[in-house]
Backbone as ProteinMPNN parsed JSONL, in Angstrom:
{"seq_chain_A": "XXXXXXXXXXXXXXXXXXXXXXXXXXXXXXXXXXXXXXXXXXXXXXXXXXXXXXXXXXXXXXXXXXXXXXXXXXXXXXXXXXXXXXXXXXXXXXXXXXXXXXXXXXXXXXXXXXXXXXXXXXXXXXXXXXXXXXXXXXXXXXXXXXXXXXXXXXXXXXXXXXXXXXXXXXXXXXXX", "coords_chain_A": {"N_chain_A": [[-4.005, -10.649, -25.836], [-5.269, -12.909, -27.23], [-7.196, -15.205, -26.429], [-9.899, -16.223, -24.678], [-11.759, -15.095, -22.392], [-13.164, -16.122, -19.397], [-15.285, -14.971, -16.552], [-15.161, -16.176, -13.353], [-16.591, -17.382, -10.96], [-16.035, -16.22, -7.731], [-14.633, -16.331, -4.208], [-14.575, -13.551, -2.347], [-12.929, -12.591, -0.608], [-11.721, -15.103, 0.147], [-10.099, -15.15, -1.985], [-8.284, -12.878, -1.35], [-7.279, -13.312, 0.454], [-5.206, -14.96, -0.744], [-4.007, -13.471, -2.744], [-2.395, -11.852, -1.229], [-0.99, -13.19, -0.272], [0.574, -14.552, -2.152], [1.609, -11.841, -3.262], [3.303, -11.595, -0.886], [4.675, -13.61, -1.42], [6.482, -12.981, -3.178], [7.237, -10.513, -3.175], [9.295, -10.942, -1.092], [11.342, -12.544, -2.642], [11.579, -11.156, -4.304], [12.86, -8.928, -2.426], [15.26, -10.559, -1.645], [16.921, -11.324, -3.894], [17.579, -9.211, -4.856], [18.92, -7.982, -2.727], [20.723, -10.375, -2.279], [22.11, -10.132, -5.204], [23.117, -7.268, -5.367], [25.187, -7.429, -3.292], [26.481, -9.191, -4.812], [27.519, -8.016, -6.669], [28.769, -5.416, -5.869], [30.836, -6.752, -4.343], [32.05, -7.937, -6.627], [32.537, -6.031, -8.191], [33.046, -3.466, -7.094], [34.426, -1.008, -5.133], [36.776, -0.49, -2.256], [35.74, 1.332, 0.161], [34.648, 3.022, -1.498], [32.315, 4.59, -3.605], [30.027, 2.72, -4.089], [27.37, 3.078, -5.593], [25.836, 2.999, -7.814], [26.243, 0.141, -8.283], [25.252, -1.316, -6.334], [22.487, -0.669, -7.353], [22.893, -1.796, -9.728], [22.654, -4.062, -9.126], [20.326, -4.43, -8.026], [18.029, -3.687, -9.879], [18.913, -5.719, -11.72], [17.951, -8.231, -9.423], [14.955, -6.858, -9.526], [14.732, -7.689, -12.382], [14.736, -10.326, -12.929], [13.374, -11.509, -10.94], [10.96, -10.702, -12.318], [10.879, -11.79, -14.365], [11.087, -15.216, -13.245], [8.539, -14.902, -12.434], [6.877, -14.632, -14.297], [7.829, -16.893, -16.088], [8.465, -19.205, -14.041], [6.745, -19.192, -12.348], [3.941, -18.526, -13.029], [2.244, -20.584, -14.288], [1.552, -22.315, -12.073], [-0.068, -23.658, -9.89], [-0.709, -22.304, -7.515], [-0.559, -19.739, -7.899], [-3.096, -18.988, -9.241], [-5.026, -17.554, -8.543], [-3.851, -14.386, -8.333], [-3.314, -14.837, -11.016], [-5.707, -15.186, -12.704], [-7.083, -12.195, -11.443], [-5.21, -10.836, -12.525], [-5.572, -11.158, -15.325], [-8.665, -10.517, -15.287], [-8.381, -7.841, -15.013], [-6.804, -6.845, -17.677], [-8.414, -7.6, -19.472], [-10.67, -6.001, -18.878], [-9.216, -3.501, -19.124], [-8.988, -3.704, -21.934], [-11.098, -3.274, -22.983], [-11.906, -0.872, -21.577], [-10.347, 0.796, -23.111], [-11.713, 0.744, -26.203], [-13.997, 2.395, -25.039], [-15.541, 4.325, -26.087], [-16.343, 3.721, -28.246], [-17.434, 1.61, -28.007], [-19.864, 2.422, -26.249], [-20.288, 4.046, -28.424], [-21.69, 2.497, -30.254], [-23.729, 0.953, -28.526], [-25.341, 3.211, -27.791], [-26.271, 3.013, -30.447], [-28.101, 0.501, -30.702], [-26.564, -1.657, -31.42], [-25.814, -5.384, -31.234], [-23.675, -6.28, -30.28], [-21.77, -4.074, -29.3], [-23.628, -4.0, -27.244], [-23.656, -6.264, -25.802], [-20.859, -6.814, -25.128], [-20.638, -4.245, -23.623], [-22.176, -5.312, -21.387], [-20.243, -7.052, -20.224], [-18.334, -5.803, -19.724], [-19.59, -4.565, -17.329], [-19.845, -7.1, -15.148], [-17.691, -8.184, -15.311], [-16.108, -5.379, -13.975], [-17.877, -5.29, -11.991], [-17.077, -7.623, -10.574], [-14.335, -7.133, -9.859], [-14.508, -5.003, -8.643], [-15.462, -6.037, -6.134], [-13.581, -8.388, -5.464], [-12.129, -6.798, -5.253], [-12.705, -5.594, -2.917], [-13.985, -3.189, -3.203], [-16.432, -1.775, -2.756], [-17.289, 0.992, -2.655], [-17.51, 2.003, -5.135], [-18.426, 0.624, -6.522], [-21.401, 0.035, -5.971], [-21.627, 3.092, -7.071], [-22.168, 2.653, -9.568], [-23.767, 1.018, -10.126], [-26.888, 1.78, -11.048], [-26.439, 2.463, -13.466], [-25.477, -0.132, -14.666], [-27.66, -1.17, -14.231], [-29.988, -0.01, -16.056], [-28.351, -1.041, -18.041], [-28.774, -3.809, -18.574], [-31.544, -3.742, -18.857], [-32.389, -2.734, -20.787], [-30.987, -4.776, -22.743], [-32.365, -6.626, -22.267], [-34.533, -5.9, -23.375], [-34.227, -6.056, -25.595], [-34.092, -8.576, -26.501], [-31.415, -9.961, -25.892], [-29.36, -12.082, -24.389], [-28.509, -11.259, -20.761], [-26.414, -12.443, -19.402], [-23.628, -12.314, -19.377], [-20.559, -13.906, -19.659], [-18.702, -14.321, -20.659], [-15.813, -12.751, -22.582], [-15.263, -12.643, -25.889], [-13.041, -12.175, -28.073], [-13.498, -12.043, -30.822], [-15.665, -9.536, -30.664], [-14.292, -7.357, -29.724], [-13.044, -6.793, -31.54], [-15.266, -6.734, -33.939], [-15.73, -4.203, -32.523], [-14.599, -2.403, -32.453], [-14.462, -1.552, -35.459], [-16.717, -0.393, -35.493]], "CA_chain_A": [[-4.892, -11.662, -25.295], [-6.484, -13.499, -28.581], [-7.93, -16.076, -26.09], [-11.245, -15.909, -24.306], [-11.864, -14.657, -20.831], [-14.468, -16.381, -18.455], [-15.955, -14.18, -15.35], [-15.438, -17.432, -12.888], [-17.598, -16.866, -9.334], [-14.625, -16.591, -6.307], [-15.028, -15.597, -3.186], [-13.199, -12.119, -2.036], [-12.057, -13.05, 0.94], [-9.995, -15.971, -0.078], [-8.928, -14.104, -2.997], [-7.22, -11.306, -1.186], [-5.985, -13.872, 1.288], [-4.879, -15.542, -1.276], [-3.058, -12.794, -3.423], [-1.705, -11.411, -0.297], [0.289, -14.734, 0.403], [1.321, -14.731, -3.283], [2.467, -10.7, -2.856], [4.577, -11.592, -0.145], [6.474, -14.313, -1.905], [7.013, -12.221, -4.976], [8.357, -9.971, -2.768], [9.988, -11.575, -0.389], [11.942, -13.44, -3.367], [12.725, -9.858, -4.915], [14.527, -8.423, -1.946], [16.162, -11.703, -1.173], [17.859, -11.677, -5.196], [18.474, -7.784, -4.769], [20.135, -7.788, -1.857], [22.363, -11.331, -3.185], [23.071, -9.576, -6.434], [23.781, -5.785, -4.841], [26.47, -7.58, -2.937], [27.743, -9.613, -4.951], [27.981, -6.859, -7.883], [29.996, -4.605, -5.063], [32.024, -7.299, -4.108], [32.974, -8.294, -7.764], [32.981, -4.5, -9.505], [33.375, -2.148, -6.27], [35.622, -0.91, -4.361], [36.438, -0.394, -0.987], [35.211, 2.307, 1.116], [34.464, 3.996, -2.598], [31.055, 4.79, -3.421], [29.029, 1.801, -4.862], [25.875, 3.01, -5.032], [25.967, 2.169, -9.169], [26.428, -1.407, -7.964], [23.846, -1.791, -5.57], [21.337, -0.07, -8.479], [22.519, -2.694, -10.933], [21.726, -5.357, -8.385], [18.789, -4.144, -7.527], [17.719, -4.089, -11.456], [19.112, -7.311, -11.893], [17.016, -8.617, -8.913], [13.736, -6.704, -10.286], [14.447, -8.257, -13.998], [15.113, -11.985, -12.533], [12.258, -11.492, -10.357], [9.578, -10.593, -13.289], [11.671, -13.299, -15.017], [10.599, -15.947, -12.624], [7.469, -15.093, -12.04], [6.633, -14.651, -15.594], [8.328, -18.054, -16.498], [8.752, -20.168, -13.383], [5.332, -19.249, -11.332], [2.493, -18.024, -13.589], [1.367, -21.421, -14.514], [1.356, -22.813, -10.68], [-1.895, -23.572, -9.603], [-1.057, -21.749, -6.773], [-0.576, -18.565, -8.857], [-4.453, -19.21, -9.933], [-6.023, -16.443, -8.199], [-3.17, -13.753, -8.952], [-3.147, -14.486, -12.545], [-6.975, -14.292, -13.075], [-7.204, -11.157, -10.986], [-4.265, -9.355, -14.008], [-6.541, -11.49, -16.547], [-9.818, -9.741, -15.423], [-8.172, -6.541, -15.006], [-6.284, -6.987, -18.406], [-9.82, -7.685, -20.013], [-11.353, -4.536, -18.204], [-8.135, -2.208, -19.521], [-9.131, -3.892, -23.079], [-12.437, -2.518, -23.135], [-11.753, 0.262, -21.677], [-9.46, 1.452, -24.547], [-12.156, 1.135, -26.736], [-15.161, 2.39, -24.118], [-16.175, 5.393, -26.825], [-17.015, 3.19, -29.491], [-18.709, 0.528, -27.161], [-20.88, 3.455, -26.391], [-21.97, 4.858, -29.614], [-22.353, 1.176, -30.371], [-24.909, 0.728, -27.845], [-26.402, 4.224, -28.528], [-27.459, 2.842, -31.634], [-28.428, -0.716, -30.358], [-25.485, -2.882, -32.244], [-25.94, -6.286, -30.359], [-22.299, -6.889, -30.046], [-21.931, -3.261, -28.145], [-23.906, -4.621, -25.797], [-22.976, -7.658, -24.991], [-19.233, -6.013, -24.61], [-20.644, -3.517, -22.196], [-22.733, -5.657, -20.401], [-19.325, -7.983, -20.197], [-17.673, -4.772, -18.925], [-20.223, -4.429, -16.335], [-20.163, -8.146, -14.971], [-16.014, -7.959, -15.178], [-16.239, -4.744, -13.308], [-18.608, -5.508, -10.495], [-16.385, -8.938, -10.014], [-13.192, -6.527, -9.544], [-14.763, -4.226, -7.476], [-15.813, -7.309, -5.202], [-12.666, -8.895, -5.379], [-11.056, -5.687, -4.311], [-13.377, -4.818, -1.1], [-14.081, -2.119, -3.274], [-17.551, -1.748, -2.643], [-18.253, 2.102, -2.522], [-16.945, 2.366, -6.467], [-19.343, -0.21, -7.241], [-22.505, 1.289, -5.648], [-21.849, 4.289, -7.972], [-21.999, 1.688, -10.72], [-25.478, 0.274, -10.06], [-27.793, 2.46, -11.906], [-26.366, 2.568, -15.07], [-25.394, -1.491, -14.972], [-28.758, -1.976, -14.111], [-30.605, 0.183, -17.275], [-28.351, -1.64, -19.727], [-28.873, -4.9, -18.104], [-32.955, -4.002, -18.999], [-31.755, -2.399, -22.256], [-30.517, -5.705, -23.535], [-33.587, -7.974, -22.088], [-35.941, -5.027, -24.597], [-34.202, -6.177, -27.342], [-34.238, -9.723, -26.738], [-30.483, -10.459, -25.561], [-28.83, -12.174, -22.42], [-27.534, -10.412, -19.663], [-25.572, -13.182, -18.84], [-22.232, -12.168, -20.881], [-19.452, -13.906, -18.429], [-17.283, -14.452, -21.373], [-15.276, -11.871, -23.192], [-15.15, -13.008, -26.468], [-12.248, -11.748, -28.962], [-14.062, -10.805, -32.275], [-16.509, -8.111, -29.854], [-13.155, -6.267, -29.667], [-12.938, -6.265, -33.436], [-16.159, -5.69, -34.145], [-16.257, -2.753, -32.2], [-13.668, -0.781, -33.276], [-15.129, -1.201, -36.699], [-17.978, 0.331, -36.131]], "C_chain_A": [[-5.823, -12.088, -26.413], [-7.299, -14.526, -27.667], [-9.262, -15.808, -25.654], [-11.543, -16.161, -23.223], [-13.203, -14.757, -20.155], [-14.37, -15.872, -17.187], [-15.978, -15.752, -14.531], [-15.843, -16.65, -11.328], [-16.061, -17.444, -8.431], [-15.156, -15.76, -5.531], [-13.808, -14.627, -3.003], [-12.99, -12.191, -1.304], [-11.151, -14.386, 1.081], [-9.233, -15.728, -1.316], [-8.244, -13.318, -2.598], [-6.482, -12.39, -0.638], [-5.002, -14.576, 0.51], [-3.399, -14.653, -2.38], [-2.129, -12.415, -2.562], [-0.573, -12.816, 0.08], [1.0, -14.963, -0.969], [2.234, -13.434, -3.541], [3.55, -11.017, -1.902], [5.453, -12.238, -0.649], [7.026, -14.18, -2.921], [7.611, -10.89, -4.031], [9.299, -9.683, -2.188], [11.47, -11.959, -1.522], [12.812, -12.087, -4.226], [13.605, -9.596, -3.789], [15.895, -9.356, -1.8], [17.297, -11.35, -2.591], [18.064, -10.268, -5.236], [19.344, -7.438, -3.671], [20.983, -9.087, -2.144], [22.991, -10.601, -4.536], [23.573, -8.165, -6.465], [25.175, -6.4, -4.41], [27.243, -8.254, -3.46], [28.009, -9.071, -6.77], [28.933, -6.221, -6.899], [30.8, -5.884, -4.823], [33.048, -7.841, -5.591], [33.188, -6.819, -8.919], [33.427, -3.692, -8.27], [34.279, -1.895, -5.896], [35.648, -0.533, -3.358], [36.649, 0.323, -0.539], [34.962, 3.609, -0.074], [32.622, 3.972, -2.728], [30.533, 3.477, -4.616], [27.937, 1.617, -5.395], [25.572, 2.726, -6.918], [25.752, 0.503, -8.983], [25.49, -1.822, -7.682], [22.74, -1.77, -6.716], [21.578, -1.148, -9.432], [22.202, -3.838, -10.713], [20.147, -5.386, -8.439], [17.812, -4.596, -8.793], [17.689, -5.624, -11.601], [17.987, -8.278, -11.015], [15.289, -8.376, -9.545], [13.571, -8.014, -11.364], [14.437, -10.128, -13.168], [13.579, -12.148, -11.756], [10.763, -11.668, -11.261], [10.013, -12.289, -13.982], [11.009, -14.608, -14.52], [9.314, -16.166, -12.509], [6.313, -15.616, -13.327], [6.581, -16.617, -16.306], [8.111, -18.921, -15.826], [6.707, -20.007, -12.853], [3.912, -18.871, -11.822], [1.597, -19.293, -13.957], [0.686, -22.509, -13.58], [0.171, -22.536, -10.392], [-1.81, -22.527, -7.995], [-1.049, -19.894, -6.631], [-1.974, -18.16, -9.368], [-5.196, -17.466, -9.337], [-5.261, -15.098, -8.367], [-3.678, -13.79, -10.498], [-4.583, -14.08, -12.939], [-7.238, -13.168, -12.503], [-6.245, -10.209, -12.171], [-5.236, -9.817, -15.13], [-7.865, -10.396, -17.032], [-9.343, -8.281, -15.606], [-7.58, -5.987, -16.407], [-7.983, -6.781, -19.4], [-10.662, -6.632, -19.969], [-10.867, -3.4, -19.255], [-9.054, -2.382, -21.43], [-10.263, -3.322, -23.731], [-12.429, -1.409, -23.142], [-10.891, 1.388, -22.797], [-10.112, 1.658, -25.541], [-13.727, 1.762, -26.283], [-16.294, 3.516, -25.49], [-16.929, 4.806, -27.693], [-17.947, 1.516, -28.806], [-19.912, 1.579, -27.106], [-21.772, 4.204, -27.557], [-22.435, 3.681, -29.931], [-23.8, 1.094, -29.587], [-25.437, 2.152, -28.046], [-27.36, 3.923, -30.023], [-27.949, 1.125, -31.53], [-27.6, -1.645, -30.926], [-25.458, -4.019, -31.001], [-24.287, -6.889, -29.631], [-21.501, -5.715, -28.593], [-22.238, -3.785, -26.986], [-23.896, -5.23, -25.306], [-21.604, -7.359, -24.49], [-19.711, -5.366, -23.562], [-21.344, -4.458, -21.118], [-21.67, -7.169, -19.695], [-18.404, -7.128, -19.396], [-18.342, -4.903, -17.193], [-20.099, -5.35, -15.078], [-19.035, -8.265, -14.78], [-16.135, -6.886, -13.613], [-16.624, -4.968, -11.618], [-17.741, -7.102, -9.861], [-14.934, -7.957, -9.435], [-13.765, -5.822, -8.434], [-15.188, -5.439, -6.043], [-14.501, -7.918, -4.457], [-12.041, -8.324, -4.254], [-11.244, -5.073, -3.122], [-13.563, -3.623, -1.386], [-15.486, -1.82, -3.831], [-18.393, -0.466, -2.895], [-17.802, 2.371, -3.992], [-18.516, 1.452, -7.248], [-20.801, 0.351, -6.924], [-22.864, 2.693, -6.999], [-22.627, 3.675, -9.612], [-23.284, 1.31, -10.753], [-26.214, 0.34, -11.121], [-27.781, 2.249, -13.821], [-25.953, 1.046, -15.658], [-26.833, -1.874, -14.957], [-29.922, -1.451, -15.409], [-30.156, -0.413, -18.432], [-28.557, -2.642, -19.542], [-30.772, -5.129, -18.674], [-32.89, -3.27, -20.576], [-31.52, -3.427, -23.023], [-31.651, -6.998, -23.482], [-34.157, -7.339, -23.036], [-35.32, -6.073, -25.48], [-33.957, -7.791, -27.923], [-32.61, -10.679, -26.289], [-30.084, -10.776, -24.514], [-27.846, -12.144, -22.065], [-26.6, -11.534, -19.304], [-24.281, -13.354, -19.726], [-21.395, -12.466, -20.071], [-18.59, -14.043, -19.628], [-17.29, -13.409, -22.566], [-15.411, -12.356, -24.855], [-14.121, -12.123, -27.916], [-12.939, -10.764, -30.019], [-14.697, -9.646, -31.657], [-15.536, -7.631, -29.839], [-13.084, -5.401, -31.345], [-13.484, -5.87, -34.18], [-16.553, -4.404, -34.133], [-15.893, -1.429, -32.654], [-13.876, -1.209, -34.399], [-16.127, -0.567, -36.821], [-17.549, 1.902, -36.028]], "O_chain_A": [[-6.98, -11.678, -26.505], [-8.348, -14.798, -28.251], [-9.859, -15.027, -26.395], [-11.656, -17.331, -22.856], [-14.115, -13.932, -20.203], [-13.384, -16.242, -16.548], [-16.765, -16.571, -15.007], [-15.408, -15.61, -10.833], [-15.378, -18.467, -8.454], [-15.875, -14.792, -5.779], [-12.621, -14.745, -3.311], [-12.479, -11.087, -1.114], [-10.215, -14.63, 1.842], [-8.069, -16.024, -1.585], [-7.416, -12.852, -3.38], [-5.318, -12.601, -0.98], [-3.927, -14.823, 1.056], [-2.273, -15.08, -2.637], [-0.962, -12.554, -2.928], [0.477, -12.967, 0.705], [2.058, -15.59, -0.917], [3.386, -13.6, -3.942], [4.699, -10.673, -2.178], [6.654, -11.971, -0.618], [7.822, -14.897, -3.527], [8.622, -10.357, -4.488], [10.065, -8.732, -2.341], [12.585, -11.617, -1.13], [13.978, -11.975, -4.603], [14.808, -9.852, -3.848], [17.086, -9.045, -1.827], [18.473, -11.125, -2.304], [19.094, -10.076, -5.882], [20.335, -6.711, -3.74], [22.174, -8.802, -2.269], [24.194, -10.56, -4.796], [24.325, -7.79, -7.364], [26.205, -6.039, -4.98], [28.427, -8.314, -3.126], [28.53, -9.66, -7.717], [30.101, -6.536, -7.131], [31.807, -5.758, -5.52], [34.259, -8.053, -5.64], [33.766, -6.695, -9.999], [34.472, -3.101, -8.546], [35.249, -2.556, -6.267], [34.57, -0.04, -3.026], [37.861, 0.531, -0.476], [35.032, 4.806, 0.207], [31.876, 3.364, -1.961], [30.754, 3.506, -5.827], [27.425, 0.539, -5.694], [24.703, 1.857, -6.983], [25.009, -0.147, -9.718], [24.779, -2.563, -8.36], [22.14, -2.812, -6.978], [20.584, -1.545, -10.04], [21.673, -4.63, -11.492], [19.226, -6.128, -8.78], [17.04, -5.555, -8.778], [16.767, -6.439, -11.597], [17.217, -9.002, -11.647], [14.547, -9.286, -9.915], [12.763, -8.943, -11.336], [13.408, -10.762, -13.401], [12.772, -12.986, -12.157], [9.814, -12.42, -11.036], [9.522, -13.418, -13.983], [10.326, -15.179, -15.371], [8.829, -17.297, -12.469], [5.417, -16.458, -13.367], [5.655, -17.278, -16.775], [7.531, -19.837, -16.409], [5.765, -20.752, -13.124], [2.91, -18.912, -11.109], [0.372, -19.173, -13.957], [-0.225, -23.286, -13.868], [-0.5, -21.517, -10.553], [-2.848, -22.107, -7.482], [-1.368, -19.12, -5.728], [-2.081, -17.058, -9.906], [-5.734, -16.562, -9.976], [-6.133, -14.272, -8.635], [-4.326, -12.894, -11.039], [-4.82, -12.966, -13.405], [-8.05, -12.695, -13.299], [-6.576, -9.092, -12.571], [-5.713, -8.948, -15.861], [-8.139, -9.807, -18.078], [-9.976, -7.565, -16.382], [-7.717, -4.773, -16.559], [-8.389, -5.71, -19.85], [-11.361, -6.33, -20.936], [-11.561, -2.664, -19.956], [-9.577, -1.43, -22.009], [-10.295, -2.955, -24.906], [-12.74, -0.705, -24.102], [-11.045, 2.589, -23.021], [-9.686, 2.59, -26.224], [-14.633, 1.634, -27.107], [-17.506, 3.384, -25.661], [-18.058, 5.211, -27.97], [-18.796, 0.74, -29.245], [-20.835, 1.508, -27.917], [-22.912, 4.642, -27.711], [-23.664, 3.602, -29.947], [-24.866, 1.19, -30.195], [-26.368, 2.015, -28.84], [-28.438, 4.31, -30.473], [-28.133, 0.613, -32.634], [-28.131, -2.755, -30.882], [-25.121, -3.642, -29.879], [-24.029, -7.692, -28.734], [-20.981, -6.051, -27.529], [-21.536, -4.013, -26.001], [-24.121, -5.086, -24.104], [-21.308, -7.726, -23.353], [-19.329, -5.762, -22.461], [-21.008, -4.295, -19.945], [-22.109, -8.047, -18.953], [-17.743, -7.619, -18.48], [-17.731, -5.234, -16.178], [-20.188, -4.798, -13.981], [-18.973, -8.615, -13.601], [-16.223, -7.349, -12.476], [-16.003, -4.868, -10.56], [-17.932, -7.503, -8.713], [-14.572, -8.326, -8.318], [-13.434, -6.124, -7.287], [-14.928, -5.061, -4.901], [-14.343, -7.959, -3.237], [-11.641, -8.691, -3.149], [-10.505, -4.354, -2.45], [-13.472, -2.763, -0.51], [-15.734, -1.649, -5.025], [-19.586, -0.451, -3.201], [-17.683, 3.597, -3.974], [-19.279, 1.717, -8.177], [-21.292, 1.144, -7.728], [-23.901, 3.048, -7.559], [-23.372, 4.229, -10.42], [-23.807, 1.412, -11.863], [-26.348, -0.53, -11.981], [-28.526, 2.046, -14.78], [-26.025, 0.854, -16.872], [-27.211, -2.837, -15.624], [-30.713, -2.309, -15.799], [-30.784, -0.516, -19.485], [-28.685, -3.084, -20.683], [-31.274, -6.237, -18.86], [-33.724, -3.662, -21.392], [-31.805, -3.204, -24.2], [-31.798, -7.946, -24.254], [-34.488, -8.138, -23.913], [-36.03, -6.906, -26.042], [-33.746, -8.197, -29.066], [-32.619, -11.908, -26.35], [-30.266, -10.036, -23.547], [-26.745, -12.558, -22.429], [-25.744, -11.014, -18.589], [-24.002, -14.249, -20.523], [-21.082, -11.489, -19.39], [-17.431, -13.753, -19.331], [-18.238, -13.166, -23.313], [-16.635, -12.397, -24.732], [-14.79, -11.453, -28.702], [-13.003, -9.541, -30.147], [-14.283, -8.582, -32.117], [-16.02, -6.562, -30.211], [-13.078, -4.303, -31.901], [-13.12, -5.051, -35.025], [-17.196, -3.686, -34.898], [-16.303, -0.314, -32.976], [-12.697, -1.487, -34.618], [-16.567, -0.142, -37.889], [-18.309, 2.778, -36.44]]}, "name": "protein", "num_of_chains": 1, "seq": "XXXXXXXXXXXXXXXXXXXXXXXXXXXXXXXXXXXXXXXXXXXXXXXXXXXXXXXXXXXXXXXXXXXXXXXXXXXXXXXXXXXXXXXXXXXXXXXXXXXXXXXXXXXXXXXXXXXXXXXXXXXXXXXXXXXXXXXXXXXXXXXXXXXXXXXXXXXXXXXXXXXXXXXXXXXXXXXX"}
């Protein structure tokens, strides 16, 4: 992800409804192409009343791979894909951080302004996922310590308002 990831305000209740209607037809669309390509792998490799179960499995595969295939290719840029794809975006963005969370941390242990704008980008990511997800009692736990670096970063003169990720803060960080 070299691009640059904006925190956009959605509501969580037409986001789920919303992913949830995009889950079903991602997987609706898998069984449909695993059960057409199970049978018509047994009907063009199997044999009859022999055991197929190889067949079915390479359907099934086949369906999976065609499936990511599609979704990947045909449906990710569909506006009606919008709230799916930023939901793997933010969470993608989250993971990215989190991989380097140690060195965000000594960062901000020693006040590096870039640290903290990353964590307080973590924070602001975070509390949008947990929202998203109706996952409210994770976030709660979260409060305290979003809310000292949130007054941590006003001391030193910087603003809390970090909705966008910004690339180099990755690069920075793990340099320090």
């Amino acid at each position: 992800m070299s691009a640059t990831f904006e925190i956009r305000p959605m509501s969580p209740e037409l986001y789920r409804k919303q992913t949830r209607r995009i889950t079903l037809i991602v997987a609706g669309l898998f069984i449909a192409l695993a059960l057409l390509l199970s049978t018509f792998c047994v009907q063009l490799f199997g044999s009859a009343g022999g055991d197929n179960f190889r067949w079915n499995l390479v359907g099934v595969l086949l369906g999976l791979a065609l499936t990511v295939a599609m979704v990947r290719l045909q449906f990710w840029p569909r506006p009606w894909m919008a709230p799916a794809v930023y939901g793997w975006q933010l969470k993608r963005s989250l993971m990215r951080i989190g991989n380097v969370m140690h060195k965000v941390k000594a960062g901000v242990a020693v006040g590096d302004p870039t640290a903290m704008k990353l964590l307080r980008f973590y924070h602001l990511a975070l509390t949008q996922m947990y929202q998203l997800d109706g996952n409210l009692s994770d976030l709660s736990q979260q409060v305290r310590e979003m809310d000292q670096h949130r007054e941590a970063m006003e001391a030193q003169g910087l603003d809390p308002e970090q909705n966008r990720l910004e690339p180099a803060w990755l690069g920075a960080v793990k340099d320090l």
